[in-house]
C-alpha positions as MATLAB code, in Angstrom:
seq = 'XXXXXXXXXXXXXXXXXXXXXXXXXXXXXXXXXXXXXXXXXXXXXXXXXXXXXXXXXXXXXXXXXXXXXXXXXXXXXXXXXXXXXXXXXXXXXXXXXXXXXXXXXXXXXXXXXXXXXXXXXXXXXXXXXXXXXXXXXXXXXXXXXXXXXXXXXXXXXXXXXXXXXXXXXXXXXX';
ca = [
     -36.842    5.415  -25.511;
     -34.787    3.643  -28.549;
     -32.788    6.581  -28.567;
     -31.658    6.408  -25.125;
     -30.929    3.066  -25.055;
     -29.029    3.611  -28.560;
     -26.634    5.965  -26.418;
     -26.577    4.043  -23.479;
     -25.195    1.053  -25.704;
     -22.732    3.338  -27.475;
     -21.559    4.782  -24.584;
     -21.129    1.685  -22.702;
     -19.119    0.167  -25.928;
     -16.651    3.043  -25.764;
     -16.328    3.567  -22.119;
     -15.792    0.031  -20.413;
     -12.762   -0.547  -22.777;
     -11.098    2.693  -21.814;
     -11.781    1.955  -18.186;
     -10.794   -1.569  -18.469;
      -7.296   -0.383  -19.808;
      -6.489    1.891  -16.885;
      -6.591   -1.068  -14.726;
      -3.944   -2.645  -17.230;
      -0.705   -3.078  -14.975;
       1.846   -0.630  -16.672;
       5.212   -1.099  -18.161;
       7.487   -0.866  -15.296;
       8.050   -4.629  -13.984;
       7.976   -5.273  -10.079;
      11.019   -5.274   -8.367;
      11.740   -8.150   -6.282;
      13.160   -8.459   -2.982;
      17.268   -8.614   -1.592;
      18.751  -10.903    0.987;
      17.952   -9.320    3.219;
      15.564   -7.759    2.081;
      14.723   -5.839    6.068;
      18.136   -4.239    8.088;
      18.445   -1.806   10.761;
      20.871    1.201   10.016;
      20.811    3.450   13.364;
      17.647    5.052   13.760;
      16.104    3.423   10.150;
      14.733    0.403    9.239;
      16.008   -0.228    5.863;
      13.793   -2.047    3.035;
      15.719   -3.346    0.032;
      15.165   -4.777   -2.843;
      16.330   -4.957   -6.859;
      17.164   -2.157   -9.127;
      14.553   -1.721  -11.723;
      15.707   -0.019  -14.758;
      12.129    1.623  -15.789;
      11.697    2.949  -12.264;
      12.298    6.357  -11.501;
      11.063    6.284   -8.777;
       9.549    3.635   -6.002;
       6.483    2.937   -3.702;
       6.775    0.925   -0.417;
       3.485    0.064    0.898;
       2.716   -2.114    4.008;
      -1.062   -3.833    4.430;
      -1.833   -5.128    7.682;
      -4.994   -6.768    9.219;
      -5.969   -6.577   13.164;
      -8.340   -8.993   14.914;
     -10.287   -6.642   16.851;
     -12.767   -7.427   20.369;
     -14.340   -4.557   21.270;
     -17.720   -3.332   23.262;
     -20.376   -0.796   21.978;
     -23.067   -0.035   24.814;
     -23.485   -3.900   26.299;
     -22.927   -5.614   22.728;
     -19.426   -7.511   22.236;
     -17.878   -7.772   19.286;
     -14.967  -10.432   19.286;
     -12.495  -11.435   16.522;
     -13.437   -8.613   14.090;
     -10.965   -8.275   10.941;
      -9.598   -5.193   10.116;
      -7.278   -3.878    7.537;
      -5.083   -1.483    7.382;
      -2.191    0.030    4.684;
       0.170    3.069    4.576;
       3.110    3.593    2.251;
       6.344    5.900    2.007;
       7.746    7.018   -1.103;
      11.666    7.162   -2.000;
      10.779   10.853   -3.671;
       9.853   11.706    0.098;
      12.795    9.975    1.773;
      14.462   11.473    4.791;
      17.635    8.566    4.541;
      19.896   10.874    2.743;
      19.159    8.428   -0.567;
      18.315    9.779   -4.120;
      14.964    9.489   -5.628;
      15.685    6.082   -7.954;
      17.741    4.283   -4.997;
      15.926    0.577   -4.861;
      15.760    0.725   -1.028;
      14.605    3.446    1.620;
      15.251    3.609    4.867;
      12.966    4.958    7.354;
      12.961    6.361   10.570;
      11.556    4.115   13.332;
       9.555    6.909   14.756;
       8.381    7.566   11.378;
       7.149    4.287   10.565;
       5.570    3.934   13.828;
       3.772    7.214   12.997;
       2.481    6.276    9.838;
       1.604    2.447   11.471;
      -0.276    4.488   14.305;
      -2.077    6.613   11.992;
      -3.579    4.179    9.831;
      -4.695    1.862   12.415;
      -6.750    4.665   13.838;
      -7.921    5.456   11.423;
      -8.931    1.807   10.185;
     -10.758    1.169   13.107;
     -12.316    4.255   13.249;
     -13.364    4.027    9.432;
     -14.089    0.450    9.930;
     -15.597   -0.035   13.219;
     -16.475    3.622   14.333;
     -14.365    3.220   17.314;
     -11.173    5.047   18.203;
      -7.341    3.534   19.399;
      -7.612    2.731   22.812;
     -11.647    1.964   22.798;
     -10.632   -2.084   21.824;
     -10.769   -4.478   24.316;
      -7.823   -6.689   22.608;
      -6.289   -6.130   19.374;
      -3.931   -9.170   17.313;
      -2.118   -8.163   14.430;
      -2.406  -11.015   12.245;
      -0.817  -10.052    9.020;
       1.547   -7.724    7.733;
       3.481   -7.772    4.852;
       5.196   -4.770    2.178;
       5.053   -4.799   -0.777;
       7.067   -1.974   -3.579;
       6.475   -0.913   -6.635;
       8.518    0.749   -9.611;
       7.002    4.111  -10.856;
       7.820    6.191  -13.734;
       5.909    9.523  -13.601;
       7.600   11.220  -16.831;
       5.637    9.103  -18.935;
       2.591   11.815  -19.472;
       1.110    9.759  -22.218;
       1.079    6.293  -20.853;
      -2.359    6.268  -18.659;
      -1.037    2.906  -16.856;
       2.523    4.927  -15.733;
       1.823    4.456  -12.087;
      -0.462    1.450  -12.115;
       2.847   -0.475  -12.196;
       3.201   -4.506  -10.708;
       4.040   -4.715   -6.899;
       6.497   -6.889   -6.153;
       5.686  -10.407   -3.954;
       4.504   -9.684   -0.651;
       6.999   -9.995    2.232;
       5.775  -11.292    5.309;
       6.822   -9.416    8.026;
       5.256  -11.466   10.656;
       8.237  -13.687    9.629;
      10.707  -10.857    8.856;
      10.319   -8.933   12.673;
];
């Protein structure tokens, strides 16, 4: 019994500081947003924001949250929260753009796609019901939110657990 508590103590000594430092931001800062930091270009909506000189590449996620009424059997649920995220990559960018370009344009359908997507399956995950099955649905908030990344540093545990930048509201932005 001493012995396994020994072990559990030892192990617990060396393993909460390694996993503590993994959730360490890393060394790329956050980039920050331009002005304007949204723009159409054709069929894209472009996001823009600073150059960051660690970054090789970026991240551009988008969180949302629904309020959600919706009926299983008889029972009524009203103003349930719900959240939602997706995010686009500049290394997967369709704009024409290179890899370390601090902005990314993307296509309307695309985003719509991707917005579509993870609201299903939010509420589905979340609620067990599927689009459509609501009986009102508010988006509430929505903001993006990028982040530098720098994938060629191998040794550096922390390379992609970079700083986002500030949210941007996009309930003000749209």
């Amino acid at each position: 019994m001493r012995r396994t508590i020994l072990m559990l103590t030892v192990i617990s000594l060396v393993a909460i500081p390694l996993l503590a430092q993994n959730n360490v931001p890393g060394d790329v800062p956050a980039p920050e947003w331009e002005d304007p930091p949204i723009y159409p270009d054709g069929d894209y909506i472009v996001f823009d924001w600073t150059d960051v000189e660690e970054a090789e590449k970026y991240s551009l996620c988008f969180e949302g949250v629904l309020e959600v009424d919706y009926t299983i059997d008889t029972t009524e649920y009203l103003d349930v929260l719900v959240e939602f995220s997706f995010c686009f990559g500049t290394s997967d960018r369709t704009d024409g753009g290179e890899m370390g370009d601090s902005d990314l344009g993307i296509l309307y359908d695309d985003f719509l796609s991707a917005w579509d997507t993870a609201v299903e399956e939010a509420l589905n995950d979340q609620l067990g019901i599927s689009l459509g099955q609501e009986d009102d649905i508010v988006l509430i908030e929505f903001i993006a939110k990028v982040k530098g990344l720098d994938p060629h540093d191998k040794e550096d545990l922390k390379r992609q657990n970079n700083e986002f930048s500030d949210d941007l509201d996009l309930m003000v932005e749209f």
